[in-house]
C-alpha positions in Angstrom: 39.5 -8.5 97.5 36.0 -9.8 97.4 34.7 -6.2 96.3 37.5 -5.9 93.7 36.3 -8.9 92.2 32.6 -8.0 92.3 33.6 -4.5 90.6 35.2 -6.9 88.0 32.8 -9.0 87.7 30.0 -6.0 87.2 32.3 -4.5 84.6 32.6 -7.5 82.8 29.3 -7.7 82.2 28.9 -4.1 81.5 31.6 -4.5 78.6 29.9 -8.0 77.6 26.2 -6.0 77.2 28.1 -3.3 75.5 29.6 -5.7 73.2 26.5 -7.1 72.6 24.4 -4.0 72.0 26.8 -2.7 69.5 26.6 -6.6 67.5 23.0 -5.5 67.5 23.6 -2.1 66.2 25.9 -3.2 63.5 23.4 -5.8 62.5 20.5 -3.4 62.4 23.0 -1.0 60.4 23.5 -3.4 57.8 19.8 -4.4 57.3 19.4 -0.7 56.8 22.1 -0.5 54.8 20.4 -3.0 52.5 16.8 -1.6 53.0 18.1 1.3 51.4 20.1 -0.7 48.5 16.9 -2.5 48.3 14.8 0.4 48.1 17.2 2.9 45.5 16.8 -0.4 43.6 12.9 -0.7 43.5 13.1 3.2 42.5 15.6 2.5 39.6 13.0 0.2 38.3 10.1 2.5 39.1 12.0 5.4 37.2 12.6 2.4 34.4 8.8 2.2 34.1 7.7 5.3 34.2 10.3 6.3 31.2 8.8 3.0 29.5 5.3 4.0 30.0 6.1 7.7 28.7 7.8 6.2 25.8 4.6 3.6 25.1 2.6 6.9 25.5 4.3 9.1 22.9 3.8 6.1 20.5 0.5 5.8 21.1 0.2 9.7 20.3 2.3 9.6 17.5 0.5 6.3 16.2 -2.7 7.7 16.5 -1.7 10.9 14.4 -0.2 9.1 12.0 -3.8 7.1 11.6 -5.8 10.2 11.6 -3.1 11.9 8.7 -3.7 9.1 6.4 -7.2 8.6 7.3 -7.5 12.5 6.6 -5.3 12.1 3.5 -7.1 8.7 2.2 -10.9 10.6 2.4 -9.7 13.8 0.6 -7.8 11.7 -1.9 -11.2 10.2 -2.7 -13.0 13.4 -2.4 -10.8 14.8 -5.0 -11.1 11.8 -7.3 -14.9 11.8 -6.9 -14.7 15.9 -7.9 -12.5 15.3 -10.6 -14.2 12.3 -12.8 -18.1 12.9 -12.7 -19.1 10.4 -15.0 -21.7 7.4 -15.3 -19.1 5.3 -16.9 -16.8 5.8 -13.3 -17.1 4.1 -10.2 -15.0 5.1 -8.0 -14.7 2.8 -4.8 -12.7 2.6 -0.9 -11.4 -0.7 0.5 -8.9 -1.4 3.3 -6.8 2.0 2.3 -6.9 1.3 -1.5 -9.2 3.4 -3.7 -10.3 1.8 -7.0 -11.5 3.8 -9.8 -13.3 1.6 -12.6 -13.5 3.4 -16.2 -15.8 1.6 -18.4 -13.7 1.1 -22.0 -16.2 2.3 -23.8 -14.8 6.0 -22.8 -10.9 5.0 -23.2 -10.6 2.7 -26.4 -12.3 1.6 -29.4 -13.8 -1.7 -29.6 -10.9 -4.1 -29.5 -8.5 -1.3 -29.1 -5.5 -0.5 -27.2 -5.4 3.3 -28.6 -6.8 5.8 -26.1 -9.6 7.4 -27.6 -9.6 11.8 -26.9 -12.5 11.3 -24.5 -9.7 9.4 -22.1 -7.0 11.2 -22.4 -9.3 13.6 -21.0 -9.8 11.3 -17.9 -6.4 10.1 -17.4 -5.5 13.9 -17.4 -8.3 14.5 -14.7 -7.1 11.5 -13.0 -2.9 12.5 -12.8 -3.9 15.9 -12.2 -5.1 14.0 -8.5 -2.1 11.9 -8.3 -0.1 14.8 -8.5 -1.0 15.8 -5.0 -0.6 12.4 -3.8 2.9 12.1 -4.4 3.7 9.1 -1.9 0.7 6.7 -3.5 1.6 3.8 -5.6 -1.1 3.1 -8.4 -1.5 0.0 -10.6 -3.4 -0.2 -13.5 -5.9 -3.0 -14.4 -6.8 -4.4 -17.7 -10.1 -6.5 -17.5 -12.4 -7.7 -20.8 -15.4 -9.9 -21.2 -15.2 -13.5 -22.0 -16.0 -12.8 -25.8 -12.8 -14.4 -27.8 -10.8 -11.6 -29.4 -9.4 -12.3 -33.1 -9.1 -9.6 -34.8 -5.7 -7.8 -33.8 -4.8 -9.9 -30.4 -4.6 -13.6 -30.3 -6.2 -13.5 -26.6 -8.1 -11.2 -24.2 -4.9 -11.5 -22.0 -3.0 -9.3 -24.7 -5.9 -6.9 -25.0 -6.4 -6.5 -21.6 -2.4 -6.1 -21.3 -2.5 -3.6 -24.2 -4.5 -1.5 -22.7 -3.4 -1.6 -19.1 -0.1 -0.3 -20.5 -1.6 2.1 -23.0 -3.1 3.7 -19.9 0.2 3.6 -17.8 1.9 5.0 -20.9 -0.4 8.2 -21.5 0.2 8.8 -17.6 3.7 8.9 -17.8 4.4 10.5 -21.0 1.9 12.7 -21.4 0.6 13.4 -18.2 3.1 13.9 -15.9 2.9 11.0 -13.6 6.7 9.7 -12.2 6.9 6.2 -13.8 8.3 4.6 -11.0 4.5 4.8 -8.9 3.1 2.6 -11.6 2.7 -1.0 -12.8 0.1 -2.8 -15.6 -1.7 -5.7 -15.0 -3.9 -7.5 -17.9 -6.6 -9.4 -16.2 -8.3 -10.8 -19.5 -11.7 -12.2 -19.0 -10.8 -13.8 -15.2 -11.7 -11.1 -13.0 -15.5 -9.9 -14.1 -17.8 -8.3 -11.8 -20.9 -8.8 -13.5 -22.6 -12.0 -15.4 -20.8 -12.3 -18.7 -24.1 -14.3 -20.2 -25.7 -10.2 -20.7 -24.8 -7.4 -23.1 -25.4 -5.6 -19.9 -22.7 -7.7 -17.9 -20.3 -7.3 -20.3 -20.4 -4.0 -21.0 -19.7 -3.9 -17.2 -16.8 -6.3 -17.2 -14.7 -4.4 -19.8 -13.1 -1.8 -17.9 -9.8 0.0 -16.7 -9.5 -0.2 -13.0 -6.9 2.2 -11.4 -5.9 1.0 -8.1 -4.1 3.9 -5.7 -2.6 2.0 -2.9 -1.9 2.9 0.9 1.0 5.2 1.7 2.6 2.1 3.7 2.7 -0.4 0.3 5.2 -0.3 -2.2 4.7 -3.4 -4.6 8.4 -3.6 -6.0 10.6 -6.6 -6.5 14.1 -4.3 -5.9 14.9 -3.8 -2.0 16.3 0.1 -2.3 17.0 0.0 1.7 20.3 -2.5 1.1 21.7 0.3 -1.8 22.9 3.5 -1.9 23.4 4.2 -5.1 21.5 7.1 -6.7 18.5 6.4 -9.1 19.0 5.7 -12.6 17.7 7.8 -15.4 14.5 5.7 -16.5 14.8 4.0 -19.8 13.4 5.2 -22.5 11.7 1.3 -23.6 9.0 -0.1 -22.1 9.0 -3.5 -20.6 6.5 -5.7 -20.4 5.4 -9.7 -20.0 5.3 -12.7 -22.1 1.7 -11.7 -22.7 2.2 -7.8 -23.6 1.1 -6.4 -26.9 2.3 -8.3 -30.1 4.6 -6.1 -32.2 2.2 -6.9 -35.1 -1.4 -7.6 -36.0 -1.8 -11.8 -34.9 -4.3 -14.0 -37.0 -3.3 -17.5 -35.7 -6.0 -19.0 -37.7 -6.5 -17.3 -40.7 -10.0 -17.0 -40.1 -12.2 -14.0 -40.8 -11.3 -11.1 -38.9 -13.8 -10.1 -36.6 -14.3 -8.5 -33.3 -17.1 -9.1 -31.3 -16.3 -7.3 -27.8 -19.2 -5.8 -28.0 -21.9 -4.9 -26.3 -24.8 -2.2 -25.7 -23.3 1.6 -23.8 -25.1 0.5 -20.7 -24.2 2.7 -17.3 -22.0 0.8 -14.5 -23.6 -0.5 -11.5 -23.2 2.0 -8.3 -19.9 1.3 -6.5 -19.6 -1.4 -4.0 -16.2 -2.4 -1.9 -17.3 -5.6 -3.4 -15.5 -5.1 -6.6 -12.3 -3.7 -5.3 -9.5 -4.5 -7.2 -7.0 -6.9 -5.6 -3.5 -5.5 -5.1 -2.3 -8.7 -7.0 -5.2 -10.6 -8.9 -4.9 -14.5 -8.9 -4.1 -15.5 -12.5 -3.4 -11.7 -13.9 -1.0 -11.3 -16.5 1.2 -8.9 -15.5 3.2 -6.5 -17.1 6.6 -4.9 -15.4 6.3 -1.3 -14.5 6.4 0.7 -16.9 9.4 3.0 -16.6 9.6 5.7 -19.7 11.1 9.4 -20.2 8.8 12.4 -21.2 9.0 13.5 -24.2 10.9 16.6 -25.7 8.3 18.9 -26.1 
């Protein structure tokens, strides 16, 4: 009896121990269980990076490509212009991606002009002939004058300045080539000089075209194409422009002696500096809407 109990009593504790060890093996099993979870886990988010970091790295690539094309692009864009207009009367100057090409009036109009004299037809062909091969590059055209009053066919230097703007923009499109829709006119008048107005030397400076080619990445455009579909309308054969374009006929306001004095000694322009840069949009321009016109029949 007594050893029937011990044997019971052993296997009792046998079977408790065995119980035990396999509490202790289930519990281990499930820690391992979620080690493992953990750990597929922490490699799901590891693979997650990686695929991040190889995405961030193909950007970076394709980022700095995309820099070194328009850098490449922007240097033999200026190249090109330099080749194309060699003249002392043209300063041709790089700032921040836009290149500004300053064309003294003396070479494109008469003295209180807006008509385009041969000798700048010549340039403005030089200068589309460029363009051409920067198809992607917006370009507005800046009228500027001196501060000497104008009264002998425009009522201000704004409508000078205007009139010529879009008598450049005009030749560009309908004579030479350029799509209408890459350009815009700006008068300036007298508010945008670059040299002292006080000299015949200054203002000789001051009265100048500026043609402004602007980065690839800058579109100056009031109509948002990205929220249309609709296919692009045949341009207009009119041109459009400000309150303050050209007059339809010759303004005398006060009947006084007709006279133009926008004068001023054929003095060369000062060397290129960024410093005179055109702004994309000048404070206080008058500005005159694209110009949008159809080539002429030949």
């Amino acid at each position: 009896m007594f050893l029937a109990l011990a044997v019971a009593s052993a296997l009792g504790v046998l079977g408790f121990a065995a119980w035990k060890k396999n509490q202790e093996l289930g519990t281990v099993r499930l820690q391992l269980a979620e080690a493992n979870k953990a750990a597929e886990q922490r490699g799901a988010h590891l693979a997650e990076a990686a695929h991040a970091l190889e995405l961030e790295r193909k950007r970076t690539e394709a980022l700095a490509q995309e820099i070194s094309t328009v850098t490449n692009t922007q240097q033999r864009l200026e190249s090109e212009m330099r080749a194309a207009l060699q003249s002392r009367d043209i300063a041709i100057s790089e700032l921040q991606g836009k290149l500004t090409v300053n064309i003294l009036d003396r070479i494109l109009f008469d003295s209180g002009e807006a008509t385009l004299k041969a000798e700048g037809m010549q340039v403005l062909d030089q200068v589309a002939k460029v363009l051409a091969r920067f198809e992607s590059r917006q370009v507005q055209v800046f009228g500027h004058t001196d501060n000497i009053p104008i009264r002998l066919k425009y009522p201000s230097n704004w409508e000078l300045s205007t009139a010529r703007a879009v008598s450049a923009v005009r030749y560009l499109t309908e004579k030479a080539g350029v799509d209408p829709r890459r350009l815009s006119a700006v008068g300036c008048g007298e508010f945008q000089p670059i040299a002292d107005n006080s000299t015949a030397e200054g203002r000789a400076k001051n009265r100048r075209i500026a043609l402004v080619v602007l980065p690839e990445q800058f579109a100056p455009t009031d109509v948002d194409r990205s929220q249309t579909n609709a296919p692009t309308a045949t341009p207009p054969t009119t041109t459009g422009v400000s309150t303050n374009s050209v007059p339809s006929a010759p303004v005398n306001p006060t009947n006084a002696p007709a006279t133009d004095v926008e004068g001023g000694e054929n003095l060369p322009l000062a060397p290129a500096t960024n410093d005179v840069a055109e702004s994309a949009v000048p404070p206080g321009g008058a500005v005159a809407e694209p110009v949008s016109v159809t080539s002429p029949t030949p």
